[in-house]
C-alpha positions in Angstrom: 0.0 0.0 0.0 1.3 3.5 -0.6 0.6 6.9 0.8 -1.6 7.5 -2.1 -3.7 4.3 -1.4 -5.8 3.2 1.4 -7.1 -0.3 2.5 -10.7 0.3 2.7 -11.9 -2.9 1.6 -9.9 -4.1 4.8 -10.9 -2.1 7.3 -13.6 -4.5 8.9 -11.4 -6.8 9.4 -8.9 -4.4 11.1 -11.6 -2.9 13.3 -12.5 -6.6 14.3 -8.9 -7.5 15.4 -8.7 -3.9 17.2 -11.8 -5.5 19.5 -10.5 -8.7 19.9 -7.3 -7.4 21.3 -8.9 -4.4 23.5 -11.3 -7.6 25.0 -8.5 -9.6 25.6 -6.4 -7.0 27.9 -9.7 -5.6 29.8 -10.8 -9.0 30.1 -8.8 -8.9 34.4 -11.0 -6.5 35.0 -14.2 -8.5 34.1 -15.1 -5.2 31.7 -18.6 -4.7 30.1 -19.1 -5.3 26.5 -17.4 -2.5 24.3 -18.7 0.1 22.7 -17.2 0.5 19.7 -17.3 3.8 17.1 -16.3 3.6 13.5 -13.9 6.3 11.4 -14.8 7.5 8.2 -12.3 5.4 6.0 -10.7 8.2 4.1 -10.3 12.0 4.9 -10.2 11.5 8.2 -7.2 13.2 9.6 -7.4 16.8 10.0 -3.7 17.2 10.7 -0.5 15.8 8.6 3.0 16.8 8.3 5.6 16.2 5.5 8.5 16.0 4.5 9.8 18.0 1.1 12.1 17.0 -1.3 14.4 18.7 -3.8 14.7 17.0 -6.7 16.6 18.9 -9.2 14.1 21.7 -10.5 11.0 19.6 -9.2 10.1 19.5 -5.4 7.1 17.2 -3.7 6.0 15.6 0.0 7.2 12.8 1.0 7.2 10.8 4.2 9.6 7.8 4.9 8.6 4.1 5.3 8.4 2.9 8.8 10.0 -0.6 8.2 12.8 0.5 5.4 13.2 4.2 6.0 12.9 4.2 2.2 11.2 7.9 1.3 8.1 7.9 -0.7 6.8 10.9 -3.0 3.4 11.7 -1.9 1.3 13.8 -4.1 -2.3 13.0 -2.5 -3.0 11.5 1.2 -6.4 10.4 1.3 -5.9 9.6 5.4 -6.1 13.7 5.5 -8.8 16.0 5.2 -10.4 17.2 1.7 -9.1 20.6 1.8 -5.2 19.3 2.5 -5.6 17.5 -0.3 -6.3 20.8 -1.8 -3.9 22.4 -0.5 -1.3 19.9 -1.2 -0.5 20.5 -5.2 -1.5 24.1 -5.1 1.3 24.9 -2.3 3.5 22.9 -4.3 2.7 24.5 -7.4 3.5 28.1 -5.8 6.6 27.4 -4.7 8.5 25.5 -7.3 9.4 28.3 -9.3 10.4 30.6 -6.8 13.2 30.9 -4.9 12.7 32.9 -1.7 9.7 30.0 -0.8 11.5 26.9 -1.5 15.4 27.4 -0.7 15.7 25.4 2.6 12.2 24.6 3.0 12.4 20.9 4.4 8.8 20.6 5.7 5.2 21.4 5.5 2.5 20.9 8.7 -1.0 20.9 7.9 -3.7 21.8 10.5 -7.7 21.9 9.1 -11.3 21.8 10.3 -13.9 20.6 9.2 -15.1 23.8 8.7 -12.4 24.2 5.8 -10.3 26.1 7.2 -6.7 25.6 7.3 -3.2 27.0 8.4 -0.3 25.7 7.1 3.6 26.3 8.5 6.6 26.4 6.3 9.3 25.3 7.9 13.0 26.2 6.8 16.7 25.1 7.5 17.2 28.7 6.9 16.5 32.8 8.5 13.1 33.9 7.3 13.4 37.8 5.9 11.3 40.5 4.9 11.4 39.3 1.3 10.7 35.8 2.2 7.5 37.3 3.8 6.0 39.1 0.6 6.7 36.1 -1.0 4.6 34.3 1.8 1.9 36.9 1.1 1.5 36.6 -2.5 0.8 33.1 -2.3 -1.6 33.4 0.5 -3.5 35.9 -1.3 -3.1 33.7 -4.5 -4.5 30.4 -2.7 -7.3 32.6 -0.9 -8.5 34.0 -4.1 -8.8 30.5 -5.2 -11.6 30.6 -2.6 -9.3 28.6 0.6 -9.9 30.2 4.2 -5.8 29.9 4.7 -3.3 31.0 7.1 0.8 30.5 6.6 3.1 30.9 8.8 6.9 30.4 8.2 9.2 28.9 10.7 13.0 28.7 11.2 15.3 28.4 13.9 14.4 30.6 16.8 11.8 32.3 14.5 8.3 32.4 13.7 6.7 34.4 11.1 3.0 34.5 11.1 1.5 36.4 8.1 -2.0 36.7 10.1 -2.8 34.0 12.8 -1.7 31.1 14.2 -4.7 29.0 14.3 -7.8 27.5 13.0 -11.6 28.0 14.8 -13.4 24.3 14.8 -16.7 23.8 15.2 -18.2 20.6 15.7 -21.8 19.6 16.5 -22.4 18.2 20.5 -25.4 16.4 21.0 -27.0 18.8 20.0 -25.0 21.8 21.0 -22.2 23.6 18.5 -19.2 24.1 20.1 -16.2 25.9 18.9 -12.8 25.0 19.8 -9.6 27.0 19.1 -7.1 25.3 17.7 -3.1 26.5 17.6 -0.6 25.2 15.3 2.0 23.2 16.9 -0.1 22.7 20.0 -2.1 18.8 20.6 -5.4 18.9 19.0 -7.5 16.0 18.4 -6.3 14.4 14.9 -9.6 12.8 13.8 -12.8 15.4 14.2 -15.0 12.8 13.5 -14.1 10.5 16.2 -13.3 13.3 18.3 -17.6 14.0 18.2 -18.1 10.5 19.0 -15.8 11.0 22.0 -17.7 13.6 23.2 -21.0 12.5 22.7 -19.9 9.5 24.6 -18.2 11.0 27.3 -21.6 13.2 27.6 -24.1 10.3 27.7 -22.2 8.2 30.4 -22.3 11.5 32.6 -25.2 12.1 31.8 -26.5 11.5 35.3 -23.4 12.6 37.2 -24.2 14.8 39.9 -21.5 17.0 41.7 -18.6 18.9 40.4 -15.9 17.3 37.8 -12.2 17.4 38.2 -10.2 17.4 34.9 -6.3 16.5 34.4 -4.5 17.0 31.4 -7.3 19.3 29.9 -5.5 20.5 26.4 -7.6 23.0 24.8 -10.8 22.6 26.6 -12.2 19.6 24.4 -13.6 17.7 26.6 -14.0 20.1 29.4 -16.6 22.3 27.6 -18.6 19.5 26.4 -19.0 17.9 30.0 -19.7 21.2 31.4 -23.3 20.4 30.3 -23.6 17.7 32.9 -22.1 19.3 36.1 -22.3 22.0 38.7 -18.6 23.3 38.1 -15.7 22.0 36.2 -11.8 22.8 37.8 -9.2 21.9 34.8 -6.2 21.5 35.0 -3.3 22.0 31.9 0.6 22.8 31.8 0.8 24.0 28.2 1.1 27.9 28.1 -0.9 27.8 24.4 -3.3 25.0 25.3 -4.4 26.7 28.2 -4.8 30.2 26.3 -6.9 28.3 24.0 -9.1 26.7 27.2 -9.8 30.5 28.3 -10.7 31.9 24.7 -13.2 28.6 24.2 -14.6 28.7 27.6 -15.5 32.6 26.4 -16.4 32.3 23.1 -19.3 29.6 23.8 -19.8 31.6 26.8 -19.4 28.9 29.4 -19.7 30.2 33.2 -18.7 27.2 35.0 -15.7 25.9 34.0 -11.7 27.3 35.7 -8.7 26.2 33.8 -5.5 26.2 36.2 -2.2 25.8 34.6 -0.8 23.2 36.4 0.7 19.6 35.6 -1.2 16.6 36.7 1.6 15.5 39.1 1.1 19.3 41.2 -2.3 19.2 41.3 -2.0 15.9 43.0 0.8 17.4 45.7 -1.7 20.5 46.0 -4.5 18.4 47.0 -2.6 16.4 48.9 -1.5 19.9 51.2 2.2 18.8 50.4 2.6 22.4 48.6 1.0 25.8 47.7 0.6 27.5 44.3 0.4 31.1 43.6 -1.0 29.9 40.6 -3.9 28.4 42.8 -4.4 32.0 45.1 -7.9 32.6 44.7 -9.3 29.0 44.4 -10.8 27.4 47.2 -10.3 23.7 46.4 -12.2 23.2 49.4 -16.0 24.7 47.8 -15.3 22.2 44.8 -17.2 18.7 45.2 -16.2 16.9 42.8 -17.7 13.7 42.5 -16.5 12.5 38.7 -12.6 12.9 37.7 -12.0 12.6 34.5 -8.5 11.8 32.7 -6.7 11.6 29.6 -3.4 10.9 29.8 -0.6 11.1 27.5 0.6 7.2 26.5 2.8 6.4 29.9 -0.8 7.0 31.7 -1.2 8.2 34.5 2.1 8.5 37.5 1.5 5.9 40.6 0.8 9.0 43.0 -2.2 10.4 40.4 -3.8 6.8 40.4 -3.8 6.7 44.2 -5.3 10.1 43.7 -8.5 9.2 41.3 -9.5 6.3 43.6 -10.4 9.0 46.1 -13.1 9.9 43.8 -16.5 7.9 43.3 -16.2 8.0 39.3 -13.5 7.9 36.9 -13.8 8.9 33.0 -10.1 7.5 31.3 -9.7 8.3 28.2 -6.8 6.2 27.0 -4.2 6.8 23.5 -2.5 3.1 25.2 -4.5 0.7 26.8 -1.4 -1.1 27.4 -1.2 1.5 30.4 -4.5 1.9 31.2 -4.2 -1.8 31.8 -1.1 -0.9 34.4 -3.3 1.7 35.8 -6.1 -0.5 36.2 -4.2 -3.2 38.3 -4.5 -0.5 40.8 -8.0 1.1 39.8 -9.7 -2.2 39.9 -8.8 -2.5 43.5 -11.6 -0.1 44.1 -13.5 0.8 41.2 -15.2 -1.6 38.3 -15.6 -1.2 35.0 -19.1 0.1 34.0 -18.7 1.3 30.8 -16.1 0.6 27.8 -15.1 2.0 24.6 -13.2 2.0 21.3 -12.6 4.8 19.4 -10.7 3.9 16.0 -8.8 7.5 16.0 -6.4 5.8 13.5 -7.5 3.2 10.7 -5.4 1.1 8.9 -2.9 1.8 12.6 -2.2 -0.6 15.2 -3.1 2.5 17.7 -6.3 2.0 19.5 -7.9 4.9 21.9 -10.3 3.7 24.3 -12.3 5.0 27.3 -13.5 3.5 30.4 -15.7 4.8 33.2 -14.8 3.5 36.9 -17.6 3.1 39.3 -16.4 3.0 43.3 -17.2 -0.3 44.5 
């Protein structure tokens, strides 16, 4: 299979084995049957990042195979959205035949929407100048008359040129609900919109009953946090990224959200906070104390979550995991299971045609 080319015919078959093995390393934990939520099978990804070549006179994308670090020319990716695909030949096109674009450029990043919009960063072995950036401009202009809702931004050592903005406005539909997330380039955003609905909507209905505050770790932009909002008094987030958490506090506004406080913290001082082993200015002005929070709700990066954060989520009645490696959700639930049970489990196929698998699971205190 190449780049160009995608499996579709087997992706049954994939999801299938994606099952078998999730049931086979929750089956310890005596889980529930799992929920399982289809991708599309193309178009799927709303980020990708390439490679460029320089071939002579001729430049393209490529990306290099994982087994034979071979490179591979990739004119079309069909795992990415419809308007990178777009994109794709047109920025390509522009910058071929000129110089101040394509000397030193060695990669392109993608980010899109579903809405169709897009932002795009050049990234160069070389200083970006003032010439480089009317360059930039007149092929911005060029690809937005075309009728594209794009933003470019050129990167180098040490340097950042952004012709306009820095980031894309998604909007996705939430049971019911629109909800618009801000979404920066270079920052974590969800990779597959569709899946990330699904997430949500799941995440959602499982609460739906919750009563009581929720405590979030590991929050990102808000994702999850605004949609749960719905379903609790007050939601206290937690985030350590300085641009994830500026995202959180423009969503929160923008949908007009009144109970939910990002804190910029990392998982791991939260826990010390609550635990009264130290104090944080950055927490003057929050009384941990009013919040009763009877849901916590986690999602990791892939080493899970730290042995003194586990012993910290078992304090709490309900726990929402959402998991990019149930390999360590499985470590974390040799402890969990202790003194919670699975009541609820899920995959989400973020990535078709992968051997990654996200999944979810909700905890319920013995």
């Amino acid at each position: 299979m190449t780049p160009e080319q995608l499996p579709t015919e087997q992706y049954n078959a994939q999801l299938d084995e994606k099952i078998a093995r999730l049931e086979t390393l929750m089956k310890p934990f005596s889980a529930p049957e799992v929920e399982v939520f289809r991708s599309p099978v193309s178009h799927y990804r709303m980020r990708a990042e390439f490679r460029i070549w320089h071939d002579g006179d001729d430049l393209y994308h490529i990306i290099f195979d994982p087994q034979t670090h071979q490179r591979i020319r990739v004119d079309s990716f069909p795992a990415a959205s419809q308007i990178i695909n777009q994109l794709m030949p047109k920025l390509i096109n522009g910058m071929r035949d000129n110089p101040l674009l394509r000397h030193k450029l060695f990669q392109i990043d993608y980010l899109s929407t579903l809405s169709n919009q897009a932002v795009v960063s050049l990234l160069y072995h070389r200083p970006l100048t003032e010439e480089w950036r009317q360059a930039a401009v007149i092929l911005r202009d060029a690809l937005r008359a075309e009728g594209f809702d794009l933003h470019l931004i050129g990167r180098a050592a040490r340097s950042k040129i952004c012709l306009d903005r820095d980031f894309v406005d998604e909007c996705l539909p939430i049971a019911g609900q629109d909800i618009t997330w801000r979404q920066v380039e270079n920052s974590f955003t969800q990779p597959n919109a569709a899946i990330n609905i699904k997430m949500l909507e799941w995440a959602l209905e499982v609460t739906k009953n919750a009563s009581g505050d929720l405590l979030e770790l590991y929050c990102g932009n808000g994702n999850f946090s605004l949609a749960l909002a719905r379903n609790f008094r007050r939601v206290l987030a937690t985030e350590i990224a300085k641009p994830s958490v500026a995202s959180a506090q423009y969503n929160i506004a923008v949908n007009n959200i009144k109970n939910v406080q990002i804190i910029r913290m990392a998982a791991e001082e939260f826990t010390q906070a609550m635990n009264g082993e130290r104090t944080f200015k950055r927490l003057e002005g929050i009384d941990l104390s009013t919040y009763e929070c009877e849901t916590i709700f986690v999602d990791p990066p892939r080493s899970g979550l730290d042995a003194e954060t586990v012993k910290m989520v078992q304090a709490y009645p309900r726990i929402l995991y959402i998991s990019c490696n149930p390999q360590t959700l499985g470590e974390n639930l040799a402890t969990l299971s202790a003194t919670h049970e699975i009541t609820r489990l899920a995959l989400f196929d973020q990535f078709p045609y992968t051997h990654h698998m996200e999944c979810g699971v909700l905890l319920s205190r013995r």
